[in-house]
C-alpha positions as CSV (number, residue, x, y, z in Angstrom):
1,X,13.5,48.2,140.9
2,X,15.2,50.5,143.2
3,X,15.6,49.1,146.3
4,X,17.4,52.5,148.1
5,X,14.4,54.2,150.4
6,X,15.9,57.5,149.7
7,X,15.2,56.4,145.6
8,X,12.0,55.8,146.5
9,X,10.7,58.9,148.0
10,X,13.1,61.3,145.4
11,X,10.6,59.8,142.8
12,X,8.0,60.0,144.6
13,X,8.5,63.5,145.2
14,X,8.9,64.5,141.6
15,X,5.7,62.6,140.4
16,X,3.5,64.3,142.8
17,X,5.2,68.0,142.2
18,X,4.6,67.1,138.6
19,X,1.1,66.4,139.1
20,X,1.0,69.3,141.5
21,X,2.2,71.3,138.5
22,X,-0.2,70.3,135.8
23,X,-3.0,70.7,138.2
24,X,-1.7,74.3,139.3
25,X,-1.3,75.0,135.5
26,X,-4.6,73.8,134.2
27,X,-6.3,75.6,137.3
28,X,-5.1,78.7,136.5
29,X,-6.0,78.0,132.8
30,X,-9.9,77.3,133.9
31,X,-11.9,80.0,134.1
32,X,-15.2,79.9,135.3
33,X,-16.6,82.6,134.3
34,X,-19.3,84.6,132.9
35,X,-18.7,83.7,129.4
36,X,-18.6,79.7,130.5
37,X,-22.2,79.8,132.5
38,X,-23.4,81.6,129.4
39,X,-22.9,78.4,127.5
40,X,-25.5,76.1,126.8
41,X,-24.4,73.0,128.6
42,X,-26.2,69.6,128.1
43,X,-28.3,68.4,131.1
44,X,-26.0,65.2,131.9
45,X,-22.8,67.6,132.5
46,X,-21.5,67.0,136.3
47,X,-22.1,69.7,138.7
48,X,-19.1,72.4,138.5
49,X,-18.0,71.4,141.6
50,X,-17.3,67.3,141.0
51,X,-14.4,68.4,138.2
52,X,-12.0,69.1,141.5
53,X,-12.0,66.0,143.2
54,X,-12.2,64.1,139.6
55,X,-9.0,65.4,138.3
56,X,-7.3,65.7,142.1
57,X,-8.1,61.8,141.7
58,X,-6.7,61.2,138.1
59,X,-4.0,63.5,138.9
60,X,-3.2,61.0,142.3
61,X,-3.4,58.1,139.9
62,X,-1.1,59.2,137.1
63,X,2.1,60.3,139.8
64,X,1.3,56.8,141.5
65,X,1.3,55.2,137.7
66,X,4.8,57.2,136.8
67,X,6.5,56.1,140.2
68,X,5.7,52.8,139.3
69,X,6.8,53.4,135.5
70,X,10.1,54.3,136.8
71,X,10.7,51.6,139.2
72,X,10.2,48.9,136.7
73,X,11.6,50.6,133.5
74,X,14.3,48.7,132.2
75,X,17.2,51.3,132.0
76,X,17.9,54.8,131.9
77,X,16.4,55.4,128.2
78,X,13.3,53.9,129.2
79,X,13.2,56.3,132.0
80,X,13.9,59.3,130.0
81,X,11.2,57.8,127.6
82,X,8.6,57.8,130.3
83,X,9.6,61.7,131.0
84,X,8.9,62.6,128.1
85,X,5.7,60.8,127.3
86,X,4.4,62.5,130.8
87,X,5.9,65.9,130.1
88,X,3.8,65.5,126.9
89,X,0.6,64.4,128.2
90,X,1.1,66.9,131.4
91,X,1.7,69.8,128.5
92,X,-1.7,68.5,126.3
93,X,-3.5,68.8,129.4
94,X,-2.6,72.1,130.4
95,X,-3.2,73.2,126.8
96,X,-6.6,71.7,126.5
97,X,-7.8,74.2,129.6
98,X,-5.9,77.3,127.4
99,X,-7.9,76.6,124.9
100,X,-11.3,76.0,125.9
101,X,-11.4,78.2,128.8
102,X,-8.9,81.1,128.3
103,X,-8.8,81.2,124.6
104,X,-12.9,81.0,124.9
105,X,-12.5,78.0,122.0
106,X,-14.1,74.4,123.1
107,X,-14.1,74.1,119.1
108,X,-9.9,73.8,119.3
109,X,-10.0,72.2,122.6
110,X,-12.0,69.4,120.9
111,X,-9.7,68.8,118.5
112,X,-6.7,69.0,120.9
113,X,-8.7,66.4,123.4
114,X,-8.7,63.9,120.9
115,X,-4.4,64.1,120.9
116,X,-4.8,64.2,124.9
117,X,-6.9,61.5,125.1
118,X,-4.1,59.5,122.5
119,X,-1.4,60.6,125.0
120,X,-3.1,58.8,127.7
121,X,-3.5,55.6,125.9
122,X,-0.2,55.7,124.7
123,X,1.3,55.9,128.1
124,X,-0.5,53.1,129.3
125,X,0.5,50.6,126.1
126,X,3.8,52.3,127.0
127,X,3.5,51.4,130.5
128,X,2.0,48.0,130.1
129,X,5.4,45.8,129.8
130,X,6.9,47.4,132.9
131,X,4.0,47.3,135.4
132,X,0.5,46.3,134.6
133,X,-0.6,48.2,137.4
134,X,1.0,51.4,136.3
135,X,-1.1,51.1,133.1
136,X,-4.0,50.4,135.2
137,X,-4.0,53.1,137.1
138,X,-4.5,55.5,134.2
139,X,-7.8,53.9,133.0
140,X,-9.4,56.4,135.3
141,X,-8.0,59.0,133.4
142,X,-8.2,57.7,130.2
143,X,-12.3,57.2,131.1
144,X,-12.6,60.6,132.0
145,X,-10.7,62.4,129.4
146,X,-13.2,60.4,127.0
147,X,-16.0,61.7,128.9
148,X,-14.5,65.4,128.8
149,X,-14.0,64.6,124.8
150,X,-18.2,63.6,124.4
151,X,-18.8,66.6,126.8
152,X,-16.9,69.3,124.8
153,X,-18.2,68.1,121.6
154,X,-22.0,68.5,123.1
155,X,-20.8,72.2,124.3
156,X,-19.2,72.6,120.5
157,X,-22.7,71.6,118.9
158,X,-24.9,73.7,121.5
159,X,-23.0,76.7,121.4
160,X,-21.2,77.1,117.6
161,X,-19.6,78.7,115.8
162,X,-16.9,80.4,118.0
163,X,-14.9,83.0,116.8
């Protein structure tokens, strides 16, 4: 673990920017607009305004869950490692918003949600050996990207075909 206070904040400056800039990215992806209230929408979908404070959550939760990841990774490859893997997942996520809301396709999204929702998972067996409670922390997401995947397939069966 790094035991320098200056170490500490530096990473914890980097994993909340990072979060800052998925969230920032994927906002500006999400469109809410007339074409999305046009959908047909199942009746057990959270109100519009409960997707904020959800991700701003999950968002908090993944920066605390890489800090953590980095303090406890064994060595510099495993740190690198851990980069990537939330470079990845940050990039999925930002791409799942492109697709469904500003490419107009929740049938692409729902494919892509399903390598999301893997990318999740995968950082939390990643995570697991280092710090239980890194992994931990991401069950919230992991939870709600599942819910997003059952939601976008209703919207997918409602609405289809997209073109």
């Amino acid at each position: 673990m790094n035991a320098r206070p200056a170490g500490r904040w530096k990473s914890v400056a980097i994993a909340a920017l990072a979060a800052l800039a998925v969230a920032g990215l994927g906002g500006a992806m999400t469109d809410l607009s007339d074409w999305y209230r046009a959908l047909a929408k199942p009746a057990w979908q959270p109100p519009d305004w409960a997707f904020g404070p959800a991700w701003t959550l999950i968002f908090g939760l993944s920066a605390a869950a890489g800090v953590l990841g980095w303090r406890y990774a064994p060595d510099a490859r495993g740190r690198r490692q851990l980069l990537a893997m939330f470079a990845a997942n940050g990039g999925l996520n930002v791409l799942w918003s492109a697709l469904f809301f500003h490419l107009r396709r929740p049938d692409w999204a729902l494919a892509e949600v399903v390598l999301l929702w893997l990318s999740v998972l995968f950082l939390m067996v990643r995570l697991r050996p280092w710090s239980a409670r890194a992994a931990a922390l991401l069950l919230p997401y992991a939870a709600w990207v599942a819910f997003a995947a059952v939601l976008n397939l209703a919207i997918v069966r409602l609405n289809a075909p997209f073109a």
